[in-house]
C-alpha positions in Angstrom: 0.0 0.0 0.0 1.3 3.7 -0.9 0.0 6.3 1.3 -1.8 8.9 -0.4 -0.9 12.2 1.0 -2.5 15.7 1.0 -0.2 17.3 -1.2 -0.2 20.6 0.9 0.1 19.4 4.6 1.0 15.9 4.2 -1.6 14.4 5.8 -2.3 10.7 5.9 -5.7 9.8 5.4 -5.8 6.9 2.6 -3.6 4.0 1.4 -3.7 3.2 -2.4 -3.0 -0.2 -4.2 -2.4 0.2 -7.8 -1.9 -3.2 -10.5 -1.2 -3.3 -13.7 -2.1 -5.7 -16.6 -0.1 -7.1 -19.5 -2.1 -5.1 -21.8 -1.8 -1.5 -19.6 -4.9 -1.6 -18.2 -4.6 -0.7 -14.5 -6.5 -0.9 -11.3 -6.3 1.4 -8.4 -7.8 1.0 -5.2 -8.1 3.4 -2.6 -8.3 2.7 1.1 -8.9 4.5 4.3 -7.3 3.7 7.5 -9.5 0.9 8.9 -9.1 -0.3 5.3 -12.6 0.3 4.3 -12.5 0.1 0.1 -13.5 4.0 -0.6 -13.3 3.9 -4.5 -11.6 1.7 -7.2 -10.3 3.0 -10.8 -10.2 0.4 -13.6 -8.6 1.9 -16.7 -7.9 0.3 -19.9 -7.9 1.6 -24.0 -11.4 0.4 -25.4 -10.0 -1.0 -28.6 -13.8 -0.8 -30.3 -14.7 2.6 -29.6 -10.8 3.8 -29.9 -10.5 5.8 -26.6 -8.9 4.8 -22.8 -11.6 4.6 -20.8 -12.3 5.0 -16.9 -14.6 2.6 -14.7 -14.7 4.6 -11.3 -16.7 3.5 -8.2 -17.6 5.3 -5.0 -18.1 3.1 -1.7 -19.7 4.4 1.7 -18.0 3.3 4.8 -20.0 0.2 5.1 -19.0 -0.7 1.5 -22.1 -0.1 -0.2 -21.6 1.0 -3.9 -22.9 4.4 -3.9 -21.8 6.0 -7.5 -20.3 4.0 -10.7 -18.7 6.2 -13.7 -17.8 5.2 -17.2 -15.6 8.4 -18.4 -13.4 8.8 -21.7 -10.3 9.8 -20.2 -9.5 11.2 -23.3 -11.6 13.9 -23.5 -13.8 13.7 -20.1 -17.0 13.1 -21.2 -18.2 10.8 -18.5 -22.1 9.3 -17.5 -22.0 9.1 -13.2 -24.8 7.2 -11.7 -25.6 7.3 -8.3 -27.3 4.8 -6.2 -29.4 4.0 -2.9 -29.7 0.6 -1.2 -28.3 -0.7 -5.0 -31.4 1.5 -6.6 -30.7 4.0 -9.1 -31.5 7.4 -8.0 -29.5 10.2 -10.7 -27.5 10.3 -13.3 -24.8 13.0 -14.6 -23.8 12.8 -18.1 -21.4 15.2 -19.8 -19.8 15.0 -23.0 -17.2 17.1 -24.1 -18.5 20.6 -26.0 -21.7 20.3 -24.3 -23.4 20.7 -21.6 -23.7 19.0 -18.3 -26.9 17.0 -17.9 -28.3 15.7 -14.5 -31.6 13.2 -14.4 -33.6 12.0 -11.6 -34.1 7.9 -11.5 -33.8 6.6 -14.6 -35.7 9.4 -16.5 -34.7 9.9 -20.2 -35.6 14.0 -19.9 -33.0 15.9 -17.6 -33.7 18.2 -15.0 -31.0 20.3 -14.8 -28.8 21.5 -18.2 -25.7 23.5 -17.3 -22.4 25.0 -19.0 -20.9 24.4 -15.6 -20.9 20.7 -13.2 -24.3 21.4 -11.4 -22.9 18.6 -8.3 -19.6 21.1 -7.9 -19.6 24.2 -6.1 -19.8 26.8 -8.3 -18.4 30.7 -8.6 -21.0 33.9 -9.2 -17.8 35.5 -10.3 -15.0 35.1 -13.1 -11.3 34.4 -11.8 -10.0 37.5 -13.9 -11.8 40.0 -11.8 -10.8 38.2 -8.4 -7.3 38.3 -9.2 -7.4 42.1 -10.6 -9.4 42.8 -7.3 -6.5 41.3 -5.4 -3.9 43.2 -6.9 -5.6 46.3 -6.8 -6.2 45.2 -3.0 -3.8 43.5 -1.1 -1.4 45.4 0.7 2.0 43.8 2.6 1.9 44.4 6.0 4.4 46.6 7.4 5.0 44.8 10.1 5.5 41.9 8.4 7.5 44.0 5.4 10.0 45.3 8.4 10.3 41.3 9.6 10.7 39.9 5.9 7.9 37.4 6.7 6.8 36.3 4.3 4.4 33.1 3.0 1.4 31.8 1.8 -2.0 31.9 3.5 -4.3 29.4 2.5 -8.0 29.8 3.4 -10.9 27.7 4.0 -14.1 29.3 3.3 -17.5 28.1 5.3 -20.1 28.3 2.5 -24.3 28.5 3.9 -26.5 26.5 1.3 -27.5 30.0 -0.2 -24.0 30.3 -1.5 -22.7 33.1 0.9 -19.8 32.8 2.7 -20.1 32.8 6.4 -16.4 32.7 7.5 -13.1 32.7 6.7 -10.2 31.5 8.5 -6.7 30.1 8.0 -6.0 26.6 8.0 -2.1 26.6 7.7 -1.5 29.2 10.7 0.9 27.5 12.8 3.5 28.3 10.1 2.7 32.4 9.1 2.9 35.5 10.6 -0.7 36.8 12.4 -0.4 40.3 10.0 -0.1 38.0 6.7 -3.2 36.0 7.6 -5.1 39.0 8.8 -4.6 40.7 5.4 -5.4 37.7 3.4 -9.1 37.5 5.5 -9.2 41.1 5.2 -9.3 41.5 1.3 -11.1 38.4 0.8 -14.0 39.8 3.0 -13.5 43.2 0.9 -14.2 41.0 -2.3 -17.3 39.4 -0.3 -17.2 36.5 -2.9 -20.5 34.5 -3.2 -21.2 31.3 -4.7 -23.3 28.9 -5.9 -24.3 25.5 -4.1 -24.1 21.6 -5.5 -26.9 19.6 -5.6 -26.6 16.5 -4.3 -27.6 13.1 -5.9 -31.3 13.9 -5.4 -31.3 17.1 -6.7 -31.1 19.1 -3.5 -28.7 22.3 -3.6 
């Protein structure tokens, strides 16, 4: 088992088991501590249709199959369905150019149609403006300019099911300087972002 680590703390939380076939199809398996199966990855090239393909499926902790994906690694058009008690409650289909498609059960007329993943949280803004905002904004503290500390803050926002954020704090703090977090929060609150919720596999936002 290789332990799969958060690539920007480090932290241990799964163990992953990867094979690999004569003909370069692969299987990856992904563990959690009490090694409890939490999804498995079966990718080969689908000699008929011409494309390598992805089988992906999602477990719950007591190893119920909860989601199953066939994707085109490719080009990532993908068809998710998601299940309850082995009953087929949604489906997400996307194919590549088009838009995103999400259907209730095993209806054939979709109830959602989107540019954007509706099951992803979503931004009511475009990256170009919060970046300009920033560095029209942010300002290097002058206590921290004086102590050349320097760093970088990362965030975690708390997001209410209307899409507004309801606070902001630091989750890497141990290793900054107070004044370097307290002007990250600060313009970040100025830009007040807001967002849009998922849904979840019945629908719900």
């Amino acid at each position: 088992m290789t332990p799969v680590l958060n690539e920007n703390f480090g932290t241990h939380k799964y163990n992953q088991i990867i094979t690999t076939g004569k003909d370069s199809s692969s299987i990856s398996k992904i563990y959690d501590l009490k090694n409890r199966l939490i999804s498995q990855t079966k990718e080969k090239y689908n000699e008929e249709l011409g494309y390598n393909e992805a089988i992906i499926s999602s477990y719950d902790t007591l190893q119920n199959l909860i989601s199953s994906e066939l994707k085109n690694v490719d080009n990532g058009s993908f068809v998710r369905v998601f299940l309850d008690e082995e009953k087929v409650v949604s489906r997400l289909e996307y194919i590549s150019g088009q838009d995103y498609r999400f259907y209730l059960s095993e209806s054939e007329t979709p109830t959602i149609e989107s540019t954007k993943n509706p099951m992803e949280l979503q931004t009511n803004y475009e990256m170009r403006e919060y970046n300009l905002f920033l560095s029209q904004n942010l300002r290097y503290p002058q206590q921290a300019r004086e102590r050349k500390e320097m760093g970088t803050v990362v965030l975690k926002l708390d997001i209410n099911e209307a899409g507004e954020v309801i606070d902001i704090s630091c989750i890497n703090k141990e290793k900054l300087y107070q004044p370097l977090i307290n002007e990250a929060i600060r313009v970040v609150k100025a830009f007040n972002p807001s967002f849009t919720a998922p849904i979840d596999m019945y629908g719900i936002g």
